[in-house]
C-alpha positions as CSV (number, residue, x, y, z in Angstrom):
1,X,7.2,63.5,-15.7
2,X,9.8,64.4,-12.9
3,X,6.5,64.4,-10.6
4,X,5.2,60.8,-11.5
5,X,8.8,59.4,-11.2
6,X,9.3,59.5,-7.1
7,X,5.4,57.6,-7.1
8,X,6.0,55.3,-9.8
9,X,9.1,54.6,-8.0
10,X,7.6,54.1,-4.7
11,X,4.8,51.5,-6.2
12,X,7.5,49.6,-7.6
13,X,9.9,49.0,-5.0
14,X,6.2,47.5,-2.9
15,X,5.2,45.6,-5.7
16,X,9.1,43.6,-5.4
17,X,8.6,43.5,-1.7
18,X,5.4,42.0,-2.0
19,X,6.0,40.0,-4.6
20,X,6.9,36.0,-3.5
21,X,10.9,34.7,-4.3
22,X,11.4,32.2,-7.2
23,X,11.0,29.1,-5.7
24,X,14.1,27.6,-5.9
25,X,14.3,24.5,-3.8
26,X,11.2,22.3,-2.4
27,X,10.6,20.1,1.1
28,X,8.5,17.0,0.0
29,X,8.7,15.5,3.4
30,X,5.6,16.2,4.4
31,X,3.4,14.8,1.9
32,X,2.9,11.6,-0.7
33,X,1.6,14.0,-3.2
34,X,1.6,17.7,-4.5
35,X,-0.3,19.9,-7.3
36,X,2.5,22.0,-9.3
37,X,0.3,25.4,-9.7
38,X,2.0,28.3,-10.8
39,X,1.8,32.3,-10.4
40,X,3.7,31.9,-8.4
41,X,5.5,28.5,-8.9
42,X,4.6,25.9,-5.9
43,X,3.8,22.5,-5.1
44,X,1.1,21.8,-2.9
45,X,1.0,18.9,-1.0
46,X,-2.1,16.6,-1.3
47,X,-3.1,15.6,2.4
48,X,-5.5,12.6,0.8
49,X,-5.2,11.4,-2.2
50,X,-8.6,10.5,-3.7
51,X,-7.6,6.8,-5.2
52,X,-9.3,3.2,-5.1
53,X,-7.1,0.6,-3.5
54,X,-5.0,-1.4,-6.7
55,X,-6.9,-4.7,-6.0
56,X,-10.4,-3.0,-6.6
57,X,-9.2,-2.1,-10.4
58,X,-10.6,-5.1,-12.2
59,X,-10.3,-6.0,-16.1
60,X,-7.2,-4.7,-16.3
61,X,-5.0,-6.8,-15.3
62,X,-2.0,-6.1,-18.0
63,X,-2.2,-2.8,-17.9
64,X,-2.2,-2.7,-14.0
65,X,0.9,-5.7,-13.7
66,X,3.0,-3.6,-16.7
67,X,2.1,-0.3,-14.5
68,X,3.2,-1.6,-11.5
69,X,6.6,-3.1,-12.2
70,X,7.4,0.0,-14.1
71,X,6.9,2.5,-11.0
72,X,8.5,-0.5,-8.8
73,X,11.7,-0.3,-11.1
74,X,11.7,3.6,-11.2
75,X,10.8,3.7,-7.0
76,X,13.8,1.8,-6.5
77,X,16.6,3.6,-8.8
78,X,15.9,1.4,-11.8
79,X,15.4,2.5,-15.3
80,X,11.8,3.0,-16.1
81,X,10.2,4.5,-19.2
82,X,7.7,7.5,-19.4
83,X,4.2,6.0,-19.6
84,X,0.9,7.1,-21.9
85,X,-2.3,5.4,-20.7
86,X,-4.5,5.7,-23.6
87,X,-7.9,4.4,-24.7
88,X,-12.0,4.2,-23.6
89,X,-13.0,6.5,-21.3
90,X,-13.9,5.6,-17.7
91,X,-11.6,2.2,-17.9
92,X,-9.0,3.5,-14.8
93,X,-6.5,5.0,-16.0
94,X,-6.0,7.9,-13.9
95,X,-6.7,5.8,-11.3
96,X,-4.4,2.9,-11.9
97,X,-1.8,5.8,-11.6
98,X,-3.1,7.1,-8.2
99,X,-3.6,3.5,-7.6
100,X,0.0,2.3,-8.6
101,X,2.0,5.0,-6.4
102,X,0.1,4.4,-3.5
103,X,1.7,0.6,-4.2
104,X,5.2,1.8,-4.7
105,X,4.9,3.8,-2.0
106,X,4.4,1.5,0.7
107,X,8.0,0.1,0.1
108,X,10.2,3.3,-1.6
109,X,8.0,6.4,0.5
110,X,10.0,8.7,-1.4
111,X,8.4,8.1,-4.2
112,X,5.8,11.3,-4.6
113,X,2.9,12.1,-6.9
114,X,3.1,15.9,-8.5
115,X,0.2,16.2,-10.6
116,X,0.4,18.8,-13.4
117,X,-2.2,20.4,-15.2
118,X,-2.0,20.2,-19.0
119,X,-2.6,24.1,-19.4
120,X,0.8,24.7,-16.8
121,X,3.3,22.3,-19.1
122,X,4.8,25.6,-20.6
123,X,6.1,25.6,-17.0
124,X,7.3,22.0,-16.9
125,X,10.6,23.0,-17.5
126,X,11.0,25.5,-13.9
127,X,9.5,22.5,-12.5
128,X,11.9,20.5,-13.7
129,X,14.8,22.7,-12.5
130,X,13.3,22.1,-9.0
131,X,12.9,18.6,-8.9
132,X,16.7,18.2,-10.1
133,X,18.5,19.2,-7.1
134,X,15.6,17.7,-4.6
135,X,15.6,14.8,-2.2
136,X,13.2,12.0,-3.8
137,X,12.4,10.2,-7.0
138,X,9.1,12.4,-8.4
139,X,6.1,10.8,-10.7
140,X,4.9,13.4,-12.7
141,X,1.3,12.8,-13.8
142,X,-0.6,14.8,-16.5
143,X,-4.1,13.8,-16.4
144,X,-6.6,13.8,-19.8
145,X,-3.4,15.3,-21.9
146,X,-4.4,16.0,-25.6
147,X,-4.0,18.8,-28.4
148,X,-6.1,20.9,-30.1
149,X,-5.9,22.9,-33.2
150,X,-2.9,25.5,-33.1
151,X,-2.0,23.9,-29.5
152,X,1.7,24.6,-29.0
153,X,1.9,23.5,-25.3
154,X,2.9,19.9,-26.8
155,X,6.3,21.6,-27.3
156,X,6.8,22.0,-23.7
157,X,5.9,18.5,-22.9
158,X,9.3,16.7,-24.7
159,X,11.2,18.9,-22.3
160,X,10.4,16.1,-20.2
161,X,10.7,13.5,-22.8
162,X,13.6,14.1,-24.3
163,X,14.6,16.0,-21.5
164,X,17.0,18.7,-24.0
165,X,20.8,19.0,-23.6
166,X,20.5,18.8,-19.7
167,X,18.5,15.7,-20.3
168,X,15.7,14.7,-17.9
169,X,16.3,14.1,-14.5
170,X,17.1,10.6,-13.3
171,X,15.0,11.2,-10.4
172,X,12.1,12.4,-12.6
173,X,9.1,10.3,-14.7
174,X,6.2,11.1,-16.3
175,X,2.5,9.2,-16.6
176,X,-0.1,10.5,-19.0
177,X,-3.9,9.5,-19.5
178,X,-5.3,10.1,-22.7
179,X,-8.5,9.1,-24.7
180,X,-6.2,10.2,-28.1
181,X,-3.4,7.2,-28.9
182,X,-1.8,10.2,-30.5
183,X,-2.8,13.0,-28.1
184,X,-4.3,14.8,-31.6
185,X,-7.7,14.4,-32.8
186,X,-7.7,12.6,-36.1
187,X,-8.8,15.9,-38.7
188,X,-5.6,17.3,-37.5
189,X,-3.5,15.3,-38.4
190,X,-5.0,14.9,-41.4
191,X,-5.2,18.9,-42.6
192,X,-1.9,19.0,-41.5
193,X,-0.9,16.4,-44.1
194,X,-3.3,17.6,-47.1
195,X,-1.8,21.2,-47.2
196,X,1.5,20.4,-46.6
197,X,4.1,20.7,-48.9
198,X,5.3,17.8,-47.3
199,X,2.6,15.8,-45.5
200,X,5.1,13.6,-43.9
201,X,7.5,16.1,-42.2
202,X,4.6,18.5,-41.3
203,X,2.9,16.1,-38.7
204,X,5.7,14.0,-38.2
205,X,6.7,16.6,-35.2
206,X,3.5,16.5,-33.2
207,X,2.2,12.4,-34.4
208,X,5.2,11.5,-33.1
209,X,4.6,13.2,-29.6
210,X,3.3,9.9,-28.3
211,X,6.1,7.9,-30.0
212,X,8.3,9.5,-27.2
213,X,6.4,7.9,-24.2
214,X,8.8,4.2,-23.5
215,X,5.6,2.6,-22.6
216,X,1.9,2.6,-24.2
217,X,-0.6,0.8,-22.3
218,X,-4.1,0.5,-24.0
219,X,-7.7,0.4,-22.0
220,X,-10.7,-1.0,-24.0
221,X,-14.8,-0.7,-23.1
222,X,-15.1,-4.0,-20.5
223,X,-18.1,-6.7,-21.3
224,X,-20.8,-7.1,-18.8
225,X,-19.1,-10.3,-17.1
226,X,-16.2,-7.6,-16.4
227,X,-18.6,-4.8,-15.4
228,X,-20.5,-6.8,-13.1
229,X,-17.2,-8.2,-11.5
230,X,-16.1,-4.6,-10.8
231,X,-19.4,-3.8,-9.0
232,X,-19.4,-7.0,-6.9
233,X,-15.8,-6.0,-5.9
234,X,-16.7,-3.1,-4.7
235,X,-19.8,-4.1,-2.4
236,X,-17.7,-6.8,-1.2
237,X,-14.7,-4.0,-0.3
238,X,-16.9,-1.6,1.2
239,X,-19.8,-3.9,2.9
240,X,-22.6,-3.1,1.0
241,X,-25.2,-6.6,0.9
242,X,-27.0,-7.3,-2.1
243,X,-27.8,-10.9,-3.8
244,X,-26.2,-11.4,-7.2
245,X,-30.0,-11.3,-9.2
246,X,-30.4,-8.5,-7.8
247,X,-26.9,-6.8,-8.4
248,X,-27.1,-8.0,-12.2
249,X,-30.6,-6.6,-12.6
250,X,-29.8,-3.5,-11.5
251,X,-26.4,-3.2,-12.6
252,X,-27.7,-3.5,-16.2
253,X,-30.5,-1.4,-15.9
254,X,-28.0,1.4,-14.6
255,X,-25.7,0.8,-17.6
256,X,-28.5,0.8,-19.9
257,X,-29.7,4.2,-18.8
258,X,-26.3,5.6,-19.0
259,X,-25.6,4.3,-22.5
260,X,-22.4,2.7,-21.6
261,X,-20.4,0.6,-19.7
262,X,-17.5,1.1,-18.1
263,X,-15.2,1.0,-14.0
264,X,-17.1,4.6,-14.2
265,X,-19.8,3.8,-14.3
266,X,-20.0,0.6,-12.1
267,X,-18.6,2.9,-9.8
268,X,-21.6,5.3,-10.2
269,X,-23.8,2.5,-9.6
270,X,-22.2,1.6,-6.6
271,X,-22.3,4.7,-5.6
272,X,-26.1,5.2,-5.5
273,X,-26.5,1.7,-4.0
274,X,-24.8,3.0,-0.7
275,X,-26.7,5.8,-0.9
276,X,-29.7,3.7,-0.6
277,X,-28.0,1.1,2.1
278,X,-26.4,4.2,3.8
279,X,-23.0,3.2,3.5
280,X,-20.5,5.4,3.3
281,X,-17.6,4.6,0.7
282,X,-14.1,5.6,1.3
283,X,-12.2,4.7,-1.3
284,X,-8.6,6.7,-0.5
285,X,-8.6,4.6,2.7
């Protein structure tokens, strides 16, 4: 034993040489945006932002106006609430967020974009710590949040909700997309309630998860007058020529074989119609 001890000894002391320093305070100068990753804890910074420009987000007009004025009162040191974007897939909300900052932005630059990934919010609270002390107001943004069965990372999120007996930091907010109004599917909820001994304080915990978000702003599958207007907005924003019988004939075929309509896929249509005009679409421009 007296043998392995002076190797064992040896490794160790390398591995805590090797090993990176908590990260304890942060420089967001450099960037609009960061990725919080952890092992170890850091924020990237996002050089380009992959976003469409807020005036291209059409049929959404409440939802984009109630964004907006939230992350303007919060970018300039007002109160602001914690905001879940729920509802149809494909109808912008992660990219009303993207969208939104990029607005704020452009008055109040230290407003910055950390985007979290729901698997890293047992974490949220060391990034929290961080973000405390730091120069800046910081929108945190958890994209397609929802729980599964036996899920406990839900727990982690009210750390920035409620924010504990520290409370949450002023300079702090947090936006979160969802296709679950209660970020649980229905059958557990429902489980939950039929084999507890008290169906109403068993769920009542995780149901009221979303209760907890200020602001709940809802996105709904868009018509074809809506669909249509999203794809002329975008040939007319990037160039691209085509005559309206055209657009709609196409446009609707494309939906059609896609079984759905939606900004996604208008924007999938556009996408092949450049393709085919050779335009190139920069939409983070």
């Amino acid at each position: 034993m007296n043998d392995l001890l002076g190797p064992l000894t040896r490794i160790a002391e390398a591995l805590e040489r090797i090993s990176p320093a908590p990260l304890s305070g942060v420089d967001v100068g450099g960037a609009g945006a960061f990725v919080w990753h952890t092992e170890p804890d850091r924020l990237d910074p996002v050089p380009s932002v992959n976003r469409v420009p807020l005036g291209l987000l059409i049929g959404i007009d409440r939802a984009r106006d109630m964004l907006l004025a939230n992350t303007m009162q919060f970018a300039a040191g007002h109160a602001a609430n914690n905001v879940l974007l729920w509802g149809a897939r494909g109808m912008g909300k992660s990219s009303l967020v993207k969208a939104a900052h990029a607005e704020a932005s452009v008055s109040h630059p230290d407003l910055k974009l950390i985007e979290i990934q729901r698997e890293d919010l047992p974490s949220i609270g060391r990034l929290l710590n961080i973000l405390r002390g730091a120069k800046g107001r910081f929108l945190l943004f958890c994209d397609d949040l929802s729980f599964d069965h036996d899920d406990t990372h839900y727990k982690s999120l009210k750390a920035v909700l409620d924010g504990g007996v520290e409370g949450r930091p002023e300079n702090v907010i947090l936006y979160a997309t969802s296709n679950r109004r209660h970020l649980m599917p229905r059958d557990m909820i429902e489980n939950e309630r039929s084999s507890a001994i008290n169906p109403s304080e068993a769920t009542e915990e995780k149901v009221s998860l979303s209760d907890r978000f200020g602001l709940w702003l809802g996105f709904h599958p868009c018509d074809q007058d809506a669909y249509l207007a999203m794809i002329r907005g975008y040939c007319d924003a990037f160039g691209i020529e085509i005559d309206d019988e055209t657009l709609r004939a196409e446009a609707i075929e494309w939906q059609q074989t896609r079984g759905s309509r939606s900004g996604r896929v208008a924007w999938q249509y556009v996408t092949d119609l450049a393709g085919r005009q050779r335009v190139t679409l920069r939409p983070g421009d």
